[in-house]
C-alpha positions as CSV (number, residue, x, y, z in Angstrom):
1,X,0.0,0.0,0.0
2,X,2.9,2.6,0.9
3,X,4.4,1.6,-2.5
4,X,1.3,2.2,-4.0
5,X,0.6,5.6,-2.4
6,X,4.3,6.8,-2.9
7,X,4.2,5.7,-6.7
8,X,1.0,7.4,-7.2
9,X,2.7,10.8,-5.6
10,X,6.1,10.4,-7.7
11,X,4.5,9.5,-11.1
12,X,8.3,10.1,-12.3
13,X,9.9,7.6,-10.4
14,X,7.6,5.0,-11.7
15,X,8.9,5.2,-15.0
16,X,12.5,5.5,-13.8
17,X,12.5,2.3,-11.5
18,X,10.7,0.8,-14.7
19,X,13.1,1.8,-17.6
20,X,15.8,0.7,-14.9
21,X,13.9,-2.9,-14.4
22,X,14.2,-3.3,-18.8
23,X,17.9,-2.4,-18.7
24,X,18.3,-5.4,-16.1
25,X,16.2,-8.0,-17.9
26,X,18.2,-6.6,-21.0
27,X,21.1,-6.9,-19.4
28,X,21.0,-10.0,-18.0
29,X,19.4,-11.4,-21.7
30,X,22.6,-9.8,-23.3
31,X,25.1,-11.5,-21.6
32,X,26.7,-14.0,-23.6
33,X,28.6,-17.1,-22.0
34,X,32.5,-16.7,-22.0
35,X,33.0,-19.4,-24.4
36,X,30.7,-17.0,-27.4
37,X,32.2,-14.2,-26.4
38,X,35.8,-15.4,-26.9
39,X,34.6,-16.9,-30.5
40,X,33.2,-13.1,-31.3
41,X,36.4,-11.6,-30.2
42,X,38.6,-13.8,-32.6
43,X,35.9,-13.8,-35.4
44,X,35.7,-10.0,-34.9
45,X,39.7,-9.8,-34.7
46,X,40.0,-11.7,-38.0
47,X,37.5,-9.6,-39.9
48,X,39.4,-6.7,-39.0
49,X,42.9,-7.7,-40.1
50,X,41.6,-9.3,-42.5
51,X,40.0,-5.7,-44.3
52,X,42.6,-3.8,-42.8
53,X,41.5,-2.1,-40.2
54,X,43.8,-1.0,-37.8
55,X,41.3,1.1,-35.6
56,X,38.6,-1.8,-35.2
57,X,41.5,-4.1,-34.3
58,X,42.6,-2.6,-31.5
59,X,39.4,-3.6,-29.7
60,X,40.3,-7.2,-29.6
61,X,44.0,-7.1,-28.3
62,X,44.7,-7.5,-24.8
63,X,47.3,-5.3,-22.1
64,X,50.0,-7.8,-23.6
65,X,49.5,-7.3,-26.9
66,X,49.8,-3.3,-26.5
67,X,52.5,-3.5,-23.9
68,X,55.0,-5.9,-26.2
69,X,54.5,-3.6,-29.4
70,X,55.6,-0.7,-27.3
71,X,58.6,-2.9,-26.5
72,X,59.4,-3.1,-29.9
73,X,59.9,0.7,-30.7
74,X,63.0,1.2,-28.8
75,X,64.5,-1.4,-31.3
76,X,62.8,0.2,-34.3
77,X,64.5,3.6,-33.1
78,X,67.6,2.5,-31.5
79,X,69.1,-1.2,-32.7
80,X,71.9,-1.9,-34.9
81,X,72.4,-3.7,-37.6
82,X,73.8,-6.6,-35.5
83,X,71.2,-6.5,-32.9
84,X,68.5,-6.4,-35.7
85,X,69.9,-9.5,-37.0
86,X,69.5,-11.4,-33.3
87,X,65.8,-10.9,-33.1
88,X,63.3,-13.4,-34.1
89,X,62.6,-13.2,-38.0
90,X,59.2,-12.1,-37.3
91,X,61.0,-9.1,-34.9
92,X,63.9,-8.5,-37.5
93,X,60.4,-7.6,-40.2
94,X,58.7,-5.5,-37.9
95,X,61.6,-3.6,-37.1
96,X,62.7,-3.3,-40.6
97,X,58.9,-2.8,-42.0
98,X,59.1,0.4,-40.1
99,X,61.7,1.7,-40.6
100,X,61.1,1.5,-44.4
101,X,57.6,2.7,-44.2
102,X,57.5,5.5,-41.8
103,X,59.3,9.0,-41.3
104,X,60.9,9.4,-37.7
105,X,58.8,11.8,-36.6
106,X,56.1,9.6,-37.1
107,X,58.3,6.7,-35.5
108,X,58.6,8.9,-32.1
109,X,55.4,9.5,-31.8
110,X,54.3,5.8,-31.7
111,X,52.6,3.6,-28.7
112,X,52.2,0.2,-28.7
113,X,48.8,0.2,-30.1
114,X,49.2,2.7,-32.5
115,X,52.2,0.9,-34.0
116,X,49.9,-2.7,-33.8
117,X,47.6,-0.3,-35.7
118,X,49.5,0.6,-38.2
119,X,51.0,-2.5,-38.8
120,X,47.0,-3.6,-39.5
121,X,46.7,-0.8,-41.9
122,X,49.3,-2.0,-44.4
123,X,48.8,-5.8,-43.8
124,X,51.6,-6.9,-41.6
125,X,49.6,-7.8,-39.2
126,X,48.9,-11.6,-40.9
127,X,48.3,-13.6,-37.3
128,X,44.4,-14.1,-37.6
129,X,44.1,-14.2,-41.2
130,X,42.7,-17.5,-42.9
131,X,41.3,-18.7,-39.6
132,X,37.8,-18.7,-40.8
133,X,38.9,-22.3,-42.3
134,X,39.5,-23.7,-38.8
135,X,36.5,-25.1,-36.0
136,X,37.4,-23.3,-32.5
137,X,37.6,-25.5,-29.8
138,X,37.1,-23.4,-27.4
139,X,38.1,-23.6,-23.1
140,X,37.9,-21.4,-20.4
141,X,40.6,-22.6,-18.3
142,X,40.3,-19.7,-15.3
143,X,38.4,-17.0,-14.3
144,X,40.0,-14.5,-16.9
145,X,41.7,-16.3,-18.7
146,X,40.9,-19.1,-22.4
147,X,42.0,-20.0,-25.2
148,X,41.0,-21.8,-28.7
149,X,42.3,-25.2,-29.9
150,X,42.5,-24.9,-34.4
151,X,41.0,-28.0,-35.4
152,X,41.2,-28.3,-39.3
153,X,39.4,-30.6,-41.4
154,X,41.3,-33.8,-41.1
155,X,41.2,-33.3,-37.0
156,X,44.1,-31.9,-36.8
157,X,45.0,-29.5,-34.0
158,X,48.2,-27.8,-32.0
159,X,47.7,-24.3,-32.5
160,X,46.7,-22.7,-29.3
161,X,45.0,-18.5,-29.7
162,X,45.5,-17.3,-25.9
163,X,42.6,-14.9,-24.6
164,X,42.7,-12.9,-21.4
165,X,39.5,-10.9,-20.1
166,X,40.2,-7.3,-18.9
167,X,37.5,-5.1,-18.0
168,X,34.9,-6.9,-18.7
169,X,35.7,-8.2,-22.1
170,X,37.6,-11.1,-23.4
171,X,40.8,-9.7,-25.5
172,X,43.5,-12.2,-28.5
173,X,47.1,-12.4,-26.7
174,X,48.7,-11.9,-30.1
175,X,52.4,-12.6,-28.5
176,X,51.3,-16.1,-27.5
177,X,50.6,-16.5,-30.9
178,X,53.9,-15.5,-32.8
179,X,55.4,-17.7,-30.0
180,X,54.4,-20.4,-31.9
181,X,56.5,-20.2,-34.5
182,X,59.4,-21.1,-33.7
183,X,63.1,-21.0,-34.6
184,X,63.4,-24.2,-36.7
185,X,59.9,-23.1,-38.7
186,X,61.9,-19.8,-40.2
187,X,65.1,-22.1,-40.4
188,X,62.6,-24.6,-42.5
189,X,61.3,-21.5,-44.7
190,X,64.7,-20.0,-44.9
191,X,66.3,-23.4,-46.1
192,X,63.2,-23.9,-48.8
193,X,64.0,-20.6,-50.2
194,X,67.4,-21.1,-50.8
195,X,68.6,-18.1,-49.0
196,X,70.5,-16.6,-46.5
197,X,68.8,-15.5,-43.4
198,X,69.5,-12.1,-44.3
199,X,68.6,-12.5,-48.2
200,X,65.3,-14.2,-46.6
201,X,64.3,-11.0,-44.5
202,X,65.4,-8.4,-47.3
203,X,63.2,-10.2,-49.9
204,X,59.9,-10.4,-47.7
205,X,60.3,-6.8,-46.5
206,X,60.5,-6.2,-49.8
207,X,57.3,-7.8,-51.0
208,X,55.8,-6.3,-47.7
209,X,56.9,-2.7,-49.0
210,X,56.4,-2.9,-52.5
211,X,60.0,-1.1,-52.1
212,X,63.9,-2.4,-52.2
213,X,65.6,-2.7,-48.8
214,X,68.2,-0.1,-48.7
215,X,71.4,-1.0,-46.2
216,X,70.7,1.8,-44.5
217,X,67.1,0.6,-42.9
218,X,69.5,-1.9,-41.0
219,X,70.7,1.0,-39.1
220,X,68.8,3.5,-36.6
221,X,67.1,6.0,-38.8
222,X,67.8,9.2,-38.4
């Protein structure tokens, strides 16, 4: 009865505490289980690398992601030619990607997720692509953290896509993936090409750039 009579007096509230009930049920409707919301962060990841799109793609990278691309711009401003040639292969492109592709100023003024951004932008960003080809077996291991299994059509699977949820949403560990290729992969590739390490890198960051490698980009720019 007192709700009744205090309803009647505050017509306003009524329709507050009743738009605020439809949020809820919404809400609560909304919410997807962790294992769907891990597939629409990869499948929403892919179609953004996939077209290009550096801005989008930053939504689906985690603190990891962001904090080892800002790791790599010391290297891209600062690393010889010898310690360039030390890094992973995948490192040794990125650092020499960038170098080709990008004015200095524009190289100081970079953060981890703007460089993972531009990187997206002219399509070296390649972990993600042709996933779509793969079922996701997907786990949630802990509380905030999962990951996807690649099984491909013969049943085939090994290739493990780390997630990690942060603020609410579930985010692609991109690291853990480039992780996975490993030493004697490139030495396989590098072998199959017929080249020298160094021949190897100069020639894909050369169809990467659409440009010739000068000996300089081995070098800090300055």
């Amino acid at each position: 009865m007192m709700l009744n009579t205090f309803m009647k007096k505050h017509p306003h509230f009524r329709t507050l505490l009743l738009f605020c009930l439809v949020i809820v049920a919404f809400g609560c409707k909304s919410k997807k289980p962790d294992k769907e919301q891990i597939r629409d962060a990869l499948t929403g990841y892919i179609n953004a690398v996939s077209n290009n799109l550096g801005a989008e793609s930053i939504k689906y990278i985690d603190s990891n992601t962001v904090r080892y691309y800002g790791q790599m711009i010391p290297l891209i401003l600062k690393a010889d030619s010898n310690t360039v040639s030390r890094l992973r292969i995948d490192q040794q492109l990125l650092v020499l990607v960038v170098r080709q592709t990008m004015p200095l100023g524009k190289i100081k003024s970079l953060n981890g997720a703007s460089l993972f951004e531009y990187l997206v932008q002219i399509g070296m960003c390649e972990a993600g692509k042709g996933l779509d080809k793969y079922y996701f077996d997907i786990h949630v291991e802990k509380r905030d953290h999962g990951y996807i299994l690649l099984i491909d059509s013969n049943n085939v699977s090994g290739v493990k896509f780390h997630f990690n949820r942060e603020f609410g949403q579930w985010k692609i560990d991109i690291p853990s993936i480039a992780s996975l290729i490993t030493k004697s992969m490139w030495r396989n590739l590098i072998e199959e090409s017929g080249k020298t390490e160094k021949e190897f890198v100069q020639q894909v960051v050369e169809l990467s750039t659409g440009n010739r490698l000068n000996d300089s980009t081995w070098h800090p720019p300055h």
